[in-house]
VOBA-1610 file (N, C-alpha, C; in pm, whole numbers, padded with zeros to 5 digits, always signed):
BEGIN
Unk+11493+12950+11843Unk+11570+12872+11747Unk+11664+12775+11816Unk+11744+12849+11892Unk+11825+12768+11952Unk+11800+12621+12046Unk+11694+12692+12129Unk+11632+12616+12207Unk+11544+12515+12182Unk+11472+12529+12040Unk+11408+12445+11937Unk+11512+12343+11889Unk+11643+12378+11862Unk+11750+12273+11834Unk+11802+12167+11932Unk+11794+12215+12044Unk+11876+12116+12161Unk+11726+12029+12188Unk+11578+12082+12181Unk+11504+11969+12228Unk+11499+11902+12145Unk+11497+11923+12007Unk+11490+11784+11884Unk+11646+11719+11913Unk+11733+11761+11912Unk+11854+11680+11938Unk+11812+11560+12053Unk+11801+11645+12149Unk+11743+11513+12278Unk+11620+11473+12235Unk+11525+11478+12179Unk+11389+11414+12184Unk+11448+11293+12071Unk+11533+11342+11979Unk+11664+11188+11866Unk+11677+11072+11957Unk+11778+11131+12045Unk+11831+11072+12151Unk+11775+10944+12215Unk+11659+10986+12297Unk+11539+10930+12354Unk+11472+10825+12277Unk+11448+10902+12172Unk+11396+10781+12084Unk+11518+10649+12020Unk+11621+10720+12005Unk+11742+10601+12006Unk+11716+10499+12076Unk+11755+10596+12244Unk+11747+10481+12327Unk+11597+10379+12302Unk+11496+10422+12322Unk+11415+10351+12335Unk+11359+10232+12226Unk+11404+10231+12101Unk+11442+10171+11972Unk+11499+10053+12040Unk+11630+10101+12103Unk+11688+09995+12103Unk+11715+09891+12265Unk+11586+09956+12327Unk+11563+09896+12428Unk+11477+09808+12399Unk+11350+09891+12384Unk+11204+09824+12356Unk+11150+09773+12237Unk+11231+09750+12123Unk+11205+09717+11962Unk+11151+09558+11981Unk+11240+09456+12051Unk+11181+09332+12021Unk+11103+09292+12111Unk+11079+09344+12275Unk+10943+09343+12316Unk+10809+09386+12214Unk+10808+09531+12194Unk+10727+09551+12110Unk+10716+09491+11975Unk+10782+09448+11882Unk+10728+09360+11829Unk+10665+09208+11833Unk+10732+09158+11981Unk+10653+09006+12068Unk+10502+09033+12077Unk+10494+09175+12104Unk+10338+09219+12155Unk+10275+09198+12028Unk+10331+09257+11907Unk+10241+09264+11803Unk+10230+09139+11743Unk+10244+09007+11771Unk+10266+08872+11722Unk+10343+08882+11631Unk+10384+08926+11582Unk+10520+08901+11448Unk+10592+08811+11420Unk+10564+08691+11355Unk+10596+08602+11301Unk+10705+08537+11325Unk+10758+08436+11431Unk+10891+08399+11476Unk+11004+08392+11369Unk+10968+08390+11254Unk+11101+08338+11123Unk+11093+08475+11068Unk+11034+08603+11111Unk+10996+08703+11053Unk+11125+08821+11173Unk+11132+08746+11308Unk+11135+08868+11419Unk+11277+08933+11457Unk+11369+08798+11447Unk+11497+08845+11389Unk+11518+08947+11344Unk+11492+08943+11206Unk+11538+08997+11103Unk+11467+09174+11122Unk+11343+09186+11190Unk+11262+09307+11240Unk+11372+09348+11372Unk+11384+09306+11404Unk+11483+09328+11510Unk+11598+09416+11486Unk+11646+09312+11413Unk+11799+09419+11305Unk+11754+09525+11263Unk+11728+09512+11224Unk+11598+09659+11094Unk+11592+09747+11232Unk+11534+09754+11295Unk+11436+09849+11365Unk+11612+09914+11434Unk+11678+09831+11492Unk+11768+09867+11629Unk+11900+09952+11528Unk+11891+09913+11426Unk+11981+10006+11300Unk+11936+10141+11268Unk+11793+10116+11207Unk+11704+10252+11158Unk+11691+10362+11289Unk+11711+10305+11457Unk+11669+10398+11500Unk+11833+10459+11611Unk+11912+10395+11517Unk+12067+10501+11543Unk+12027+10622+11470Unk+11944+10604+11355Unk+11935+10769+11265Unk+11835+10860+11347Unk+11761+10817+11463Unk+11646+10897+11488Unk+11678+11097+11536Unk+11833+11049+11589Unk+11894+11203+11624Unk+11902+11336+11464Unk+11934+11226+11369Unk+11952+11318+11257Unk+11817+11352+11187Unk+11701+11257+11187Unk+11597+11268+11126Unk+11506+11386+11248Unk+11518+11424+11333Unk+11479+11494+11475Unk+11556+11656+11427Unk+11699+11631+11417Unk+11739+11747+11396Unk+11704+11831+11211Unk+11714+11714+11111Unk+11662+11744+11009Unk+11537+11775+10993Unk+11407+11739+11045Unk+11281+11826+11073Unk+11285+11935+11107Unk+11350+11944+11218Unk+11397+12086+11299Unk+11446+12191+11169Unk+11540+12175+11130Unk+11572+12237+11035Unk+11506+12267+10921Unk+11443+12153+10887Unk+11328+12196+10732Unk+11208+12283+10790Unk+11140+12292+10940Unk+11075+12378+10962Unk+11140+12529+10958Unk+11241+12523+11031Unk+11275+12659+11018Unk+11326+12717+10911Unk+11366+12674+10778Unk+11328+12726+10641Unk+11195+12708+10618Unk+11112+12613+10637Unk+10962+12646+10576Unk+10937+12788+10623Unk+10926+12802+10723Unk+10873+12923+10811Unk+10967+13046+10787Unk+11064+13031+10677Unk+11090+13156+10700Unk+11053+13152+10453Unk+11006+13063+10509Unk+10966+13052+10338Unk+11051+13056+10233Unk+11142+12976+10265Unk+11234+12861+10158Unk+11217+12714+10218Unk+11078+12684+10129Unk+11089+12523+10086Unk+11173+12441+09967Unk+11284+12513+09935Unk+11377+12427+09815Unk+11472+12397+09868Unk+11541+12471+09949Unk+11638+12389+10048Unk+11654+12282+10087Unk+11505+12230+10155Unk+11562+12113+10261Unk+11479+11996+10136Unk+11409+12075+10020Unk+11376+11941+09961Unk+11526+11917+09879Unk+11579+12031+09814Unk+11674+11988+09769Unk+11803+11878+09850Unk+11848+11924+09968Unk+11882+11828+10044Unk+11843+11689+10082Unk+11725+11685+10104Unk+11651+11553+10056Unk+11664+11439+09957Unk+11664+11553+09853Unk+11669+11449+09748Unk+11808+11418+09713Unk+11888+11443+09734Unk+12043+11440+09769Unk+12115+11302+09800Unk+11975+11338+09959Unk+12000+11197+10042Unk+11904+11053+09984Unk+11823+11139+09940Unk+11740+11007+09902Unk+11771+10922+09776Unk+11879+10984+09669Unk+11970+10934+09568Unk+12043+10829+09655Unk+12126+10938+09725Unk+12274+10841+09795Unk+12169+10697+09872Unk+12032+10732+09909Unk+12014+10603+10023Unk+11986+10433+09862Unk+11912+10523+09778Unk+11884+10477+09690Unk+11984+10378+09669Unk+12126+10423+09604Unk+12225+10396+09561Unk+12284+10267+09701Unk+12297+10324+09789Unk+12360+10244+09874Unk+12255+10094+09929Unk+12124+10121+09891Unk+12051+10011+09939Unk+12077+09916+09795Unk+12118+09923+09697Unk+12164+09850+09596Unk+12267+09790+09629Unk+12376+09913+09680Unk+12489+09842+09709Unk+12524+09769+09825Unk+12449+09771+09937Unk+12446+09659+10037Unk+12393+09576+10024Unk+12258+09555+09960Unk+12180+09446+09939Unk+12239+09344+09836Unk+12227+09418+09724Unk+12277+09311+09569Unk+12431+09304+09617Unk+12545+09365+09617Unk+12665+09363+09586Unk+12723+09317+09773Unk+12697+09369+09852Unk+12734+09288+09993Unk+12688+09181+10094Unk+12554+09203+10004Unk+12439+09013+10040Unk+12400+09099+10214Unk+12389+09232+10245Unk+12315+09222+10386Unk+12215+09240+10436Unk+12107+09256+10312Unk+12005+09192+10343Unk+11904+09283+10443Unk+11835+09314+10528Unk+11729+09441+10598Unk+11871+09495+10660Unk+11965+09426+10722Unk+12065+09506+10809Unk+12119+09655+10681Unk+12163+09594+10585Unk+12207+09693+10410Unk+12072+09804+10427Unk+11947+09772+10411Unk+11852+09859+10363Unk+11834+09976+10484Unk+11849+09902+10631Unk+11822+10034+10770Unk+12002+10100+10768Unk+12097+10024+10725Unk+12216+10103+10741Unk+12216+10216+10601Unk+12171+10214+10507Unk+12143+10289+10363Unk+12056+10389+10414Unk+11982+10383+10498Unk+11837+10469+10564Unk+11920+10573+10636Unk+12001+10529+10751Unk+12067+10581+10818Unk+12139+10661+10783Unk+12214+10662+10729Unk+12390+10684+10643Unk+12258+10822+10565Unk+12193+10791+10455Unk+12156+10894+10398Unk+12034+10996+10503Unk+12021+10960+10631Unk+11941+11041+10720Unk+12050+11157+10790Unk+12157+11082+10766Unk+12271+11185+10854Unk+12352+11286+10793Unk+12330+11213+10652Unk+12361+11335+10507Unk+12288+11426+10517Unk+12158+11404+10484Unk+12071+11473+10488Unk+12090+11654+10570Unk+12079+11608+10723Unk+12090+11670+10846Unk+12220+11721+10827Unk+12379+11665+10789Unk+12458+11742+10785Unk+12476+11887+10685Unk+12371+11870+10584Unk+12365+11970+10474Unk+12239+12051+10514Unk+12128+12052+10590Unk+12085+12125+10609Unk+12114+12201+10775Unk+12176+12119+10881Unk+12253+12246+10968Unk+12359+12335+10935Unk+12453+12266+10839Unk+12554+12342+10755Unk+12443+12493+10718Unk+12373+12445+10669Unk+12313+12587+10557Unk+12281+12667+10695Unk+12215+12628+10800Unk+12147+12710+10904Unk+12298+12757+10972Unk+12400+12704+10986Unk+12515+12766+11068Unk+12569+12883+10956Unk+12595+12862+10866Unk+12629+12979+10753Unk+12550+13048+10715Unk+12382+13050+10771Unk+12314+13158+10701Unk+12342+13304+10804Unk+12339+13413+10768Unk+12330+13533+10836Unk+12251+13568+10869Unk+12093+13500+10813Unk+11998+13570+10859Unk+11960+13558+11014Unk+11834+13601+11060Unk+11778+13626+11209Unk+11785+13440+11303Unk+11759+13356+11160Unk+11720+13216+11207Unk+11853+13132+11170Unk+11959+13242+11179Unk+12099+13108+11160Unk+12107+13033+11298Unk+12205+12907+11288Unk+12243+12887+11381Unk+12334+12929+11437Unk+12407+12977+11593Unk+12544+13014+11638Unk+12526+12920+11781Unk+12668+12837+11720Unk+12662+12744+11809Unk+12704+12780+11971Unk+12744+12936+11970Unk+12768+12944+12084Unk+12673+12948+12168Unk+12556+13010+12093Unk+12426+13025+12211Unk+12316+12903+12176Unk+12374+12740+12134Unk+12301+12616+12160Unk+12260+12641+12312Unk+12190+12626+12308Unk+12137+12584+12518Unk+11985+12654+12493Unk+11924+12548+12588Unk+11806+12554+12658Unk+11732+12690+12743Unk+11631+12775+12694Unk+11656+12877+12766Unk+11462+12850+12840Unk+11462+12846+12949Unk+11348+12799+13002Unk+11228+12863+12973Unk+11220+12948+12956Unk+11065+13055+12937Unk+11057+12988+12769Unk+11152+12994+12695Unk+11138+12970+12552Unk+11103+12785+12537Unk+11148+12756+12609Unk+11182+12594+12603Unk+11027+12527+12609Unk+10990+12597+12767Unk+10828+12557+12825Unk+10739+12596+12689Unk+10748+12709+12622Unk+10657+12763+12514Unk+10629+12653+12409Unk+10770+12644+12368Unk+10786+12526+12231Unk+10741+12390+12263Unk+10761+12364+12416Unk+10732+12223+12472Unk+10568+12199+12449Unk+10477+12340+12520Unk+10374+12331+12542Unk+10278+12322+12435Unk+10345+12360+12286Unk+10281+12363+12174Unk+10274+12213+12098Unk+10474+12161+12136Unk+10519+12003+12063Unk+10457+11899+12153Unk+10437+11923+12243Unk+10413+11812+12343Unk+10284+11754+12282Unk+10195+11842+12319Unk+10059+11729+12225Unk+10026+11687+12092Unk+10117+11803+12016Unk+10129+11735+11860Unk+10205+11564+11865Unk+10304+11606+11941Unk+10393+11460+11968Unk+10309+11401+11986Unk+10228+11395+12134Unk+10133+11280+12187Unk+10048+11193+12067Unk+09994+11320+12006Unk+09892+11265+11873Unk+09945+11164+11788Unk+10085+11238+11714Unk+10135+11119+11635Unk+10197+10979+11667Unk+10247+10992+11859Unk+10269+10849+11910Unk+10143+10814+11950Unk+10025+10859+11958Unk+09952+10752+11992Unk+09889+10712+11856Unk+09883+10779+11772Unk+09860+10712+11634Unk+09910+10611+11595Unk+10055+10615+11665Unk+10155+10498+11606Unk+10099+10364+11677Unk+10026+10386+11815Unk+09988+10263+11923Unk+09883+10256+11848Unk+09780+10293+11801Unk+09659+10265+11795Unk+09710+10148+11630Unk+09777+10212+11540Unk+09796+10178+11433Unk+09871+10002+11453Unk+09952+09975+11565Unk+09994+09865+11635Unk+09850+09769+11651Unk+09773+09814+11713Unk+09624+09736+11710Unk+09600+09675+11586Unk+09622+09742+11490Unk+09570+09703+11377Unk+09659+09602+11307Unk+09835+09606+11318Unk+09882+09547+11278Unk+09876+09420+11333Unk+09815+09398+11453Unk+09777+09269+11543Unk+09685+09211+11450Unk+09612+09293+11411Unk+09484+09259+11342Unk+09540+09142+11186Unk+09660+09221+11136Unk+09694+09218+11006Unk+09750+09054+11067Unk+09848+09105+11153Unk+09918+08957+11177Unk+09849+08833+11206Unk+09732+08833+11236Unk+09664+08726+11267Unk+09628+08661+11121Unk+09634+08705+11007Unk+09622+08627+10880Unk+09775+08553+10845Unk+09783+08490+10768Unk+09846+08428+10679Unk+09957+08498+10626Unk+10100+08459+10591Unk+10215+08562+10512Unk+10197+08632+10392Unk+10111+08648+10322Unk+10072+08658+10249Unk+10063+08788+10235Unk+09948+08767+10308Unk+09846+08957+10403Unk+09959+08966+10453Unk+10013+08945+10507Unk+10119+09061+10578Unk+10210+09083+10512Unk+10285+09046+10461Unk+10384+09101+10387Unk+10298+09220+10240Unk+10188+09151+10189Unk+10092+09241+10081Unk+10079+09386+10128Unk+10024+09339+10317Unk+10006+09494+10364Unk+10100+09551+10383Unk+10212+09516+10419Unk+10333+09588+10432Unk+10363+09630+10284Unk+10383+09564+10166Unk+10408+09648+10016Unk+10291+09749+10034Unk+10171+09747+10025Unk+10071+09833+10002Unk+10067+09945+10053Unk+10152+09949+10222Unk+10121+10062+10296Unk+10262+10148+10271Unk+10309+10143+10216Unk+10471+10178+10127Unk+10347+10346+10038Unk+10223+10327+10018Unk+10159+10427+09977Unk+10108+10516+10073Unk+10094+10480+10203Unk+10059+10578+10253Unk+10150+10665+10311Unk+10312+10642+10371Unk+10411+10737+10339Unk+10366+10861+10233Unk+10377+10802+10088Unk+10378+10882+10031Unk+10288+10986+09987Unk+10140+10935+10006Unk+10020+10992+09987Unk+10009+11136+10097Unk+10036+11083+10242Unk+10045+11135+10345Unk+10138+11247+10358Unk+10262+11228+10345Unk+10330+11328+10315Unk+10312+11450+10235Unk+10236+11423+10123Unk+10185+11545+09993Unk+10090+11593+10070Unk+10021+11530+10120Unk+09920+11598+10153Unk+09960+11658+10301Unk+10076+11629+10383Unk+10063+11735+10510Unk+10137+11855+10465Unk+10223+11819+10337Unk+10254+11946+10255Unk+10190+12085+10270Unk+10042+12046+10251Unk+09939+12159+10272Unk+09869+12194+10378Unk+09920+12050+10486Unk+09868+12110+10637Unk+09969+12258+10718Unk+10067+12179+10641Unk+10202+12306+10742Unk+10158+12437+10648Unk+10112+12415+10541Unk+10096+12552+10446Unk+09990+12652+10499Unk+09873+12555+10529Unk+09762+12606+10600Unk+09822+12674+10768Unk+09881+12539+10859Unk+09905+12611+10982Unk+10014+12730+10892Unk+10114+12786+10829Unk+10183+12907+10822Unk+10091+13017+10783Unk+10032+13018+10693Unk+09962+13139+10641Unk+09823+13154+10700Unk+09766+13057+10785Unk+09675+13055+10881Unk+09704+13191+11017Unk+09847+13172+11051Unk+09900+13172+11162Unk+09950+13337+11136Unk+09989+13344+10982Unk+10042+13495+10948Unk+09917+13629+10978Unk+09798+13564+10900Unk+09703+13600+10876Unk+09619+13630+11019Unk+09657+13564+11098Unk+09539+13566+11254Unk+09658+13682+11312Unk+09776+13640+11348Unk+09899+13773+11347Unk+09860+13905+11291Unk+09834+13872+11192Unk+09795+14052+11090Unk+09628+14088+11118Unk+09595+14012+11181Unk+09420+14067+11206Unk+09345+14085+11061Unk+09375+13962+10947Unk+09298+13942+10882Unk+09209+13835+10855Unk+09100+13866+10944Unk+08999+13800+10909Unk+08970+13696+10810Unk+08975+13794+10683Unk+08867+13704+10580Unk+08997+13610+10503Unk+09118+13640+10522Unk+09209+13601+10496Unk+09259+13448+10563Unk+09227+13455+10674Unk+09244+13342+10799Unk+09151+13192+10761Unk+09059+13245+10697Unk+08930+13118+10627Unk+08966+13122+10509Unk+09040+13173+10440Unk+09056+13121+10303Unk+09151+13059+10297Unk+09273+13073+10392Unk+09361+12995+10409Unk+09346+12853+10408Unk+09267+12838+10504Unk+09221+12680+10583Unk+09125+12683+10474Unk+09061+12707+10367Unk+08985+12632+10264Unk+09101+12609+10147Unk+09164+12679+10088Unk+09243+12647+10008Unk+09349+12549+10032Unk+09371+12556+10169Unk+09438+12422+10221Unk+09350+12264+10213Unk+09275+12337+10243Unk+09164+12180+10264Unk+09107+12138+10106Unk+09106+12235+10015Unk+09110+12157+09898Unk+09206+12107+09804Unk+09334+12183+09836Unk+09446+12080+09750Unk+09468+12001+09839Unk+09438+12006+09978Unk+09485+11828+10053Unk+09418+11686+09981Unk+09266+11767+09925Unk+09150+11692+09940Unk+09235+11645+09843Unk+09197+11705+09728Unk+09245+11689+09581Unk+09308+11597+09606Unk+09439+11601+09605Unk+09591+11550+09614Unk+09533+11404+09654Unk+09482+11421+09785Unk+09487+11261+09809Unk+09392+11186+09767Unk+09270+11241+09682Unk+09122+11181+09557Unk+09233+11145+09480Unk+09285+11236+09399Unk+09398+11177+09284Unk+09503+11053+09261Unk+09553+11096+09391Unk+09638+10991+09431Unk+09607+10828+09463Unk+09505+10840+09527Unk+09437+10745+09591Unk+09355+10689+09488Unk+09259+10751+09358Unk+09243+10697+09253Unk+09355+10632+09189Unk+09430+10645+09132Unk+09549+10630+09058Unk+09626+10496+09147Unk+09589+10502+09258Unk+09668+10365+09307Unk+09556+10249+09328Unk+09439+10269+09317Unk+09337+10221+09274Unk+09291+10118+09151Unk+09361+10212+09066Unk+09326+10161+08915Unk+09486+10109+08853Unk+09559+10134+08913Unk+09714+10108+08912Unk+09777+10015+08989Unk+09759+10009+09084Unk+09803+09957+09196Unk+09883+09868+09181Unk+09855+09771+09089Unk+09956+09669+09076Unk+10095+09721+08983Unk+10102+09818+08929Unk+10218+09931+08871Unk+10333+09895+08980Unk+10268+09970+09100Unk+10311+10049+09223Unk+10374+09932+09326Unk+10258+09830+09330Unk+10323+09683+09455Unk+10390+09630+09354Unk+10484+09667+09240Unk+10578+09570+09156Unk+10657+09607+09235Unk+10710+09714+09258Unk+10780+09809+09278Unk+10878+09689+09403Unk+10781+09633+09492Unk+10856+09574+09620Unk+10768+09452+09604Unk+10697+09370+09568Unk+10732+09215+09508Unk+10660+09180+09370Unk+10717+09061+09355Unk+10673+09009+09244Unk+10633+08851+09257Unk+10549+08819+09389Unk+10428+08714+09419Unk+10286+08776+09362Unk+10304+08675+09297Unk+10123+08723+09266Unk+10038+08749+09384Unk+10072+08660+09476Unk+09949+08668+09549Unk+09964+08742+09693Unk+10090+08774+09720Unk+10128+08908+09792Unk+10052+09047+09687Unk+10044+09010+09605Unk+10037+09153+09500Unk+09886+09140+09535Unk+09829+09015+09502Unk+09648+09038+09541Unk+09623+09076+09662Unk+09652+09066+09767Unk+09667+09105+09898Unk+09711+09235+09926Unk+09790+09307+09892Unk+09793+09443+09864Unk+09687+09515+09784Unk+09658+09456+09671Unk+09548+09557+09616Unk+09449+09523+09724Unk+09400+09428+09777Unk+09276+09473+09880Unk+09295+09615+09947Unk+09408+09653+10025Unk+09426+09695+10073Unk+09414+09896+10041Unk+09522+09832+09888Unk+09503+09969+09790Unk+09338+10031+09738Unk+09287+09916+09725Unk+09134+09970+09657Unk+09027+10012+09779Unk+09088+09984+09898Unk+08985+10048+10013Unk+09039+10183+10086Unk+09192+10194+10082Unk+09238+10339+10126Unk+09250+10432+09975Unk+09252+10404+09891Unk+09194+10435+09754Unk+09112+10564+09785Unk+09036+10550+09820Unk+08887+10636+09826Unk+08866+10660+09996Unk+08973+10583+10063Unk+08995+10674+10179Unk+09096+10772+10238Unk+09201+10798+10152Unk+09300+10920+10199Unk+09253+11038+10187Unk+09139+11085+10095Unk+09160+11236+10072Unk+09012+11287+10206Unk+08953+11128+10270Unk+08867+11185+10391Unk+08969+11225+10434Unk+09082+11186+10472Unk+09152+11219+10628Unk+09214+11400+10605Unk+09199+11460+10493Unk+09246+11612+10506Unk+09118+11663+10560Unk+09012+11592+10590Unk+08928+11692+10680Unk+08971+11696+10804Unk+09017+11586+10823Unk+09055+11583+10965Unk+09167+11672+11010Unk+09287+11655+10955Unk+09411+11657+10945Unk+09446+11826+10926Unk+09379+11906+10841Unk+09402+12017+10790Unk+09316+12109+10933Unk+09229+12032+10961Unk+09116+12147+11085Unk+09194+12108+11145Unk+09288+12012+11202Unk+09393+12027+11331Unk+09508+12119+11312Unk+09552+12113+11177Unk+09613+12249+11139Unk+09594+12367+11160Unk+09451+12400+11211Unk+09386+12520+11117Unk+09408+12583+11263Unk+09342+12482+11386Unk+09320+12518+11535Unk+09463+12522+11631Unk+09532+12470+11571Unk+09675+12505+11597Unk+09736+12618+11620Unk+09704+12684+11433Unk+09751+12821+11369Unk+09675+12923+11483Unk+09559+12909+11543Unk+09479+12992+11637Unk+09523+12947+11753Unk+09661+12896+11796Unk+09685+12853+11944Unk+09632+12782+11994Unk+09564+12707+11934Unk+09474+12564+12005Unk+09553+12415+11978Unk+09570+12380+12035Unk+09708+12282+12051Unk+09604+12139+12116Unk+09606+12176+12254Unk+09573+12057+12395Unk+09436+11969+12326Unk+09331+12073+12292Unk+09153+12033+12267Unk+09172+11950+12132Unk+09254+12023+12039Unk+09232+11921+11921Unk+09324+11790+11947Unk+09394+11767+12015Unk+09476+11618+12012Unk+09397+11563+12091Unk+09317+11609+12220Unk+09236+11513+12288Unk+09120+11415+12163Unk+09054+11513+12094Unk+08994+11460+11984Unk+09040+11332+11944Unk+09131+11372+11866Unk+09205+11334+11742Unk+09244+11180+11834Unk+09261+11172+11960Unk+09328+10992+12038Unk+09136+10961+12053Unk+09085+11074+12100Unk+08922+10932+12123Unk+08881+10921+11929Unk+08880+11047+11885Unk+08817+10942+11754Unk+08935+10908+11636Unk+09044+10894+11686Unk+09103+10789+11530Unk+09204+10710+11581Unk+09219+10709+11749Unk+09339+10601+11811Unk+09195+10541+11928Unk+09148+10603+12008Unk+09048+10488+12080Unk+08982+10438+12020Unk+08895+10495+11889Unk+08791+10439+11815Unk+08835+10277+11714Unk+08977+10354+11676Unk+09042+10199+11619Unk+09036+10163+11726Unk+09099+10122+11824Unk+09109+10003+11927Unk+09005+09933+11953Unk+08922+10013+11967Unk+08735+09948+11958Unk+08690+09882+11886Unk+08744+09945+11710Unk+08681+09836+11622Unk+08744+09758+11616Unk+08906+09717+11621Unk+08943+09605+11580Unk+08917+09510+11705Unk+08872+09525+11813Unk+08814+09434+11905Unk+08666+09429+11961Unk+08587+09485+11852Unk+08415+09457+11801Unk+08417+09368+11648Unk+08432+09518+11628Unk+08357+09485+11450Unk+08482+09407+11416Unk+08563+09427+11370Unk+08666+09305+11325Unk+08691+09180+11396Unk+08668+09177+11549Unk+08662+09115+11587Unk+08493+08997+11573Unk+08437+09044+11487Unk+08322+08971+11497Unk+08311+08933+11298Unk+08422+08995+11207Unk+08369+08950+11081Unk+08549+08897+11048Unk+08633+08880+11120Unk+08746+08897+11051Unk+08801+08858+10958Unk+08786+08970+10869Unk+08811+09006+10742Unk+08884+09085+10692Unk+08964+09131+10594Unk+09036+09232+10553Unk+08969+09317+10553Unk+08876+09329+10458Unk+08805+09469+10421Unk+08770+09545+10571Unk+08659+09434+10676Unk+08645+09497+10784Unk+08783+09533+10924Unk+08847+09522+10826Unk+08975+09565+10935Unk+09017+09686+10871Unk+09073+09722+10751Unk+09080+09852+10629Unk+09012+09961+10664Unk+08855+09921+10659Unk+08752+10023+10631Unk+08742+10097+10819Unk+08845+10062+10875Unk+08836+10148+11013Unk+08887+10238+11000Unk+09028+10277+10871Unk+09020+10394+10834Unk+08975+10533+10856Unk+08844+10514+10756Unk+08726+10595+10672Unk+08616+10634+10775Unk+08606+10497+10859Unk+08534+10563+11012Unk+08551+10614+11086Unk+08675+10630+11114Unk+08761+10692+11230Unk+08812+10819+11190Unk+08850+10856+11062Unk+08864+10976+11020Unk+08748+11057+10994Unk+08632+10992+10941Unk+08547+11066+10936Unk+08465+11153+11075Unk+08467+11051+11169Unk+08438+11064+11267Unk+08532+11185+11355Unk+08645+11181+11317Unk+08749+11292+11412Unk+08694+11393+11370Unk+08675+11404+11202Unk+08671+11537+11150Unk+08610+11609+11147Unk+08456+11542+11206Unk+08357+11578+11208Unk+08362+11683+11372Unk+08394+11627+11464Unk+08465+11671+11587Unk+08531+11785+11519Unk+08649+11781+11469Unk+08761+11896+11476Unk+08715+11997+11385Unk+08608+11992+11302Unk+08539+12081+11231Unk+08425+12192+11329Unk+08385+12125+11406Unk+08289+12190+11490Unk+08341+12255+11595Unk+08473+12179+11627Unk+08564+12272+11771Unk+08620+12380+11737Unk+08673+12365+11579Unk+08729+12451+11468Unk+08623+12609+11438Unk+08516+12564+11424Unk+08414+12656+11385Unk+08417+12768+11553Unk+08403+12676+11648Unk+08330+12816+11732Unk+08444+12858+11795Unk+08603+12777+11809Unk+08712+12885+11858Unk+08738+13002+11736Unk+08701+12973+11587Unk+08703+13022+11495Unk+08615+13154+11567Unk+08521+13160+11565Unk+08403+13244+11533Unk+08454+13307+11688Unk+08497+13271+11802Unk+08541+13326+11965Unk+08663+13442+11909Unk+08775+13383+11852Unk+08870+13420+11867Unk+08868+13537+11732Unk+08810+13551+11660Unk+08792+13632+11526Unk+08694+13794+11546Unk+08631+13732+11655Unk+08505+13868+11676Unk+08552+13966+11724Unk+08658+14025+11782Unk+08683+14127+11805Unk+08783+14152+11671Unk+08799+14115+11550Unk+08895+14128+11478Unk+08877+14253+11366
//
């Protein structure tokens, strides 16, 4: 616990710094629009003063998930996500500041957030409170947690690089498309999120179940996970489909930013609820101590494989759709991988059970 707290505190940290080192190089790389880069600049070097509280607030919502109170840290959440609500009104409309108002509103309610859910962990009594006397690093425990976070980390930053490729891709069109894709992808936050809802559900009761030496229990887990992921994101992904323009009101009102987003909406539409194949079997091989094999996967088929297409196939039709639909290939393609690596550590690690 403890030792789980001081590395998300520093892993905040780190990412601070590096926010606000490397933010407007990295966006030079991604071509970003000179009358556009400013203003990305501000944004980014603001939003990532909060990265310590959003680091320690994960930290914390896992260790109520896992001890199985998920109302806590949503309730805290939504707390903060009122107050950010509220305050991005009131910097924007009423103080005229414009992206600097919207990443300082982000911030301000990221640190709320985090102050109400370590509060609850320092006052709880139970086994998983916090006591700040014994904060510190304890090495045998530290290496354990490292050796498990380290490649989950890797996965989701190189997702973030590979996903950079693509926004190269985006930027090479017109303001239009880019700003459309930027309203449009305002859905996959949210889609994504519901649905890893049921990945952490799967890795916990995956993980209880292989613990208790139940077998038949351990596969029903990881199926019942893998079909409300599915679900959730068919539903969802329909509904923004046939809606969509509901949803991109929400953040403009150009028509033709709005047509430019629905491209976008009607092709991940019918591609979010592939990616819980993927997504949930990395869960599943986790919950069985498999950590290192599934992230190697997961960078050759859905972070090398994008890099490939958007400098083949997109590079040879460039088009929206064929820039989108790398998606649906790349997920399909992981999952197909993490299903089969899934099956025989499954079937290794279960036979003496």
């Amino acid at each position: 616990m403890h030792s789980a707290a001081v590395i998300s505190l520093l892993a905040g940290i780190l990412l601070l710094l590096a926010g606000a080192v490397f933010s407007k190089g990295v966006l030079q790389l991604l071509n970003t629009k000179p009358e556009l880069l400013d203003g990305a600049v501000l944004y980014i070097k603001i939003y990532f003063c909060g990265m310590p509280a959003l680091a320690l607030y994960n930290f914390g919502n896992a260790v109520f998930s896992a001890a199985g109170d998920t109302k806590r840290p949503l309730f805290y959440l939504t707390l903060a996500g009122v107050v950010n609500i509220v305050l991005n009104l009131f910097f924007v409309i009423a103080c005229k500041m414009n992206v600097a108002g919207v990443a300082m509103a982000s911030v301000i309610s990221q640190y709320m957030s985090v102050v109400l859910i370590i509060t609850a962990l320092i006052r709880s009594s139970e086994e998983y409170g916090i006591r700040l006397s014994e904060l510190r690093l304890e090495k045998k425990r530290a290496i354990s947690i490292l050796k498990t976070g380290i490649p989950s980390g890797m996965q989701n930053a190189i997702f973030a690089v590979a996903n950079l490729f693509i926004q190269v891709g985006v930027n090479s069109f017109d303001d239009s498309v880019v700003a459309g894709n930027s309203a449009a992808a305002n859905a996959d936050t949210l889609v994504y999120d519901i649905m890893a809802a049921f990945y952490t559900g799967c890795g916990s009761f995956m993980g209880q179940n292989y613990g208790a030496r139940k077998k038949k229990r351990v596969l029903q887990s990881y199926f019942v996970s893998l079909a409300y992921s599915f679900g959730v994101g068919l539903l969802i992904g329909l509904a923004l489909m046939f809606a969509g323009e509901g949803f991109l009101s929400l953040f403009t009102n150009d028509p033709v930013v709005a047509q430019a987003g629905m491209k976008r909406l009607q092709i991940m539409g019918f591609s979010y609820c592939i990616s819980a194949f993927m997504d949930c079997t990395i869960a599943a091989s986790r919950a069985m101590g498999k950590s290192l094999a599934p992230t190697v996967i997961v960078i050759l088929g859905s972070c090398v494989f994008r890099i490939v297409w958007v400098y083949t196939v997109f590079a040879h039709f460039r088009t929206i759709p064929s820039l989108y639909l790398l998606y649906i290939f790349s997920w399909s393609i992981t999952a197909i991988a993490e299903i089969m690596y899934f099956a025989r550590i499954y079937k290794k690690q279960t036979a003496l059970m």
